[in-house]
C-alpha positions in Angstrom: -60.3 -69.9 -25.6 -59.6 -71.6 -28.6 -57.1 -70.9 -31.5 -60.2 -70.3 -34.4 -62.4 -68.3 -31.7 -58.3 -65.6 -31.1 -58.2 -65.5 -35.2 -61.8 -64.5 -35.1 -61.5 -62.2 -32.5 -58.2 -60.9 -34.1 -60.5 -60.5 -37.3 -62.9 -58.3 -35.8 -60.6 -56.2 -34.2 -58.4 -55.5 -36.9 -62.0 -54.6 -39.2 -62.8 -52.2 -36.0 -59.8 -50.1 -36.6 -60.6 -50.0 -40.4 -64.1 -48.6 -39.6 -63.0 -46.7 -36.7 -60.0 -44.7 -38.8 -62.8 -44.5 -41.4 -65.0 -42.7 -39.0 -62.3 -40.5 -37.6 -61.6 -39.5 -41.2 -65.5 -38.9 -42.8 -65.9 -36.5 -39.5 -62.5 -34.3 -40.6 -64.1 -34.4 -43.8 -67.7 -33.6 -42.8 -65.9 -30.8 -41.0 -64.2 -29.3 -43.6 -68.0 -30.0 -46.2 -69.5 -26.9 -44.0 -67.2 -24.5 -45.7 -68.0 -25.3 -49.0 -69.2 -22.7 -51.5 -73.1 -23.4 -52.7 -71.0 -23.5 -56.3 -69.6 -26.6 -55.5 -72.8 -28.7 -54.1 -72.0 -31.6 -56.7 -68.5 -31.7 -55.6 -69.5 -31.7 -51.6 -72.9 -34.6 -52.2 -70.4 -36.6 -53.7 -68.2 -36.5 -51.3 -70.8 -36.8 -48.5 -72.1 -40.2 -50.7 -68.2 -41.8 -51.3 -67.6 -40.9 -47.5 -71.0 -43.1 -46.2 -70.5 -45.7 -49.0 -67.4 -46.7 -47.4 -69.1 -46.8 -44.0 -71.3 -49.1 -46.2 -68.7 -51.7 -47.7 -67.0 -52.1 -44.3 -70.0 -53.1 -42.9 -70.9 -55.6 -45.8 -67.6 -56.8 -45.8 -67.7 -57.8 -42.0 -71.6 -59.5 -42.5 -70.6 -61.7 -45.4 -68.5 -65.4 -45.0 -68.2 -65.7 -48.5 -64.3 -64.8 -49.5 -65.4 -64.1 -53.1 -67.8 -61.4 -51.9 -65.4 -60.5 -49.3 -62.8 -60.0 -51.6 -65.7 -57.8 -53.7 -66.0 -55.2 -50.9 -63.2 -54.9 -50.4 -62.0 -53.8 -53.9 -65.2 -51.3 -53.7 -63.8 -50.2 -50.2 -60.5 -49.7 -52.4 -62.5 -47.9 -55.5 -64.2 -45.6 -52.8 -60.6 -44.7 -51.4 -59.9 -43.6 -54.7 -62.7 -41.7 -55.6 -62.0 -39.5 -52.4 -58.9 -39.2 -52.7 -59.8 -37.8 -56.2 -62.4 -35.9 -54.7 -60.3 -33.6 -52.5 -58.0 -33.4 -55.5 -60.4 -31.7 -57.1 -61.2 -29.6 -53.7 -57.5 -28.3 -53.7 -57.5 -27.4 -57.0 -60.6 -25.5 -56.7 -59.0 -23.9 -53.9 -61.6 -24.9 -51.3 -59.5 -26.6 -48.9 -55.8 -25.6 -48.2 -52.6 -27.9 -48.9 -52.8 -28.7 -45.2 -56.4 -30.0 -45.4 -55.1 -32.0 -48.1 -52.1 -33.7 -46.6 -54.4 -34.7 -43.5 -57.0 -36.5 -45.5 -54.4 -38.6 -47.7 -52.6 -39.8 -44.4 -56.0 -41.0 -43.4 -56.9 -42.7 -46.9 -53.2 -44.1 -47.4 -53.7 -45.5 -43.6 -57.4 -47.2 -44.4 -55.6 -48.1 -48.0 -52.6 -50.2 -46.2 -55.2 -51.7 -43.7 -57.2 -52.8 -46.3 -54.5 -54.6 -48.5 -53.2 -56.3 -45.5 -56.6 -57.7 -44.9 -57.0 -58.3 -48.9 -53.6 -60.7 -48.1 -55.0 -62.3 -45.5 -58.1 -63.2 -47.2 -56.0 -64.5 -49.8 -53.7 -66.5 -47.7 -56.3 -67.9 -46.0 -58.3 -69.2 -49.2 -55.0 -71.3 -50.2 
């Protein structure tokens, strides 16, 4: 195997665990969405949408070869992470989901949030 054909693989594994914790986090999510109050069906379809939009940008990221739409996805994978983590904010406050619930989902989003700066590095170290 050569050197560029490892780094590619490396690539694709590494994106694999950022989708794959993703998943694992959108179903703990999607779990705790049944218990929502009919109240809060704005709060919950926003949620739902930010949780499948990520799905979306990972896979958009991993189709493209440009770096500067690379590098775009990326920062809406980031602007996603942020939104749910402001989401479920709101969801504590509200009282829907215990300080437990809480705690869980930001390990998961500050785990995807590391994963995807290290890969905004390495796009960045690799375009110099």
């Amino acid at each position: 195997m050569s050197p560029a054909t490892l780094i590619e693989g490396e690539k694709m594994n590494y994106n694999f665990k950022i989708l794959n914790n993703s998943y694992k986090t959108i179903n703990y999510i999607n779990k705790l969405l049944i218990n929502y109050p009919k109240k809060e069906i704005v709060l919950k379809n926003n949620i739902e949408k930010t949780c499948y939009s990520l799905i979306k940008n990972i896979f958009a990221y991993n189709i493209n070869t440009s770096i500067r739409i690379k590098d775009k996805y990326l920062k809406d994978l980031s602007v996603e992470l942020s939104m749910l983590d402001f989401y479920t904010k709101v969801s504590l406050d509200k009282k829907i989901i215990s300080y437990h619930q809480f705690t869980v989902i930001g390990r998961f989003l500050i785990e995807i949030r590391k994963m995807i700066n290290g890969l905004r590095k390495r796009e960045t170290s690799n375009e110099e």
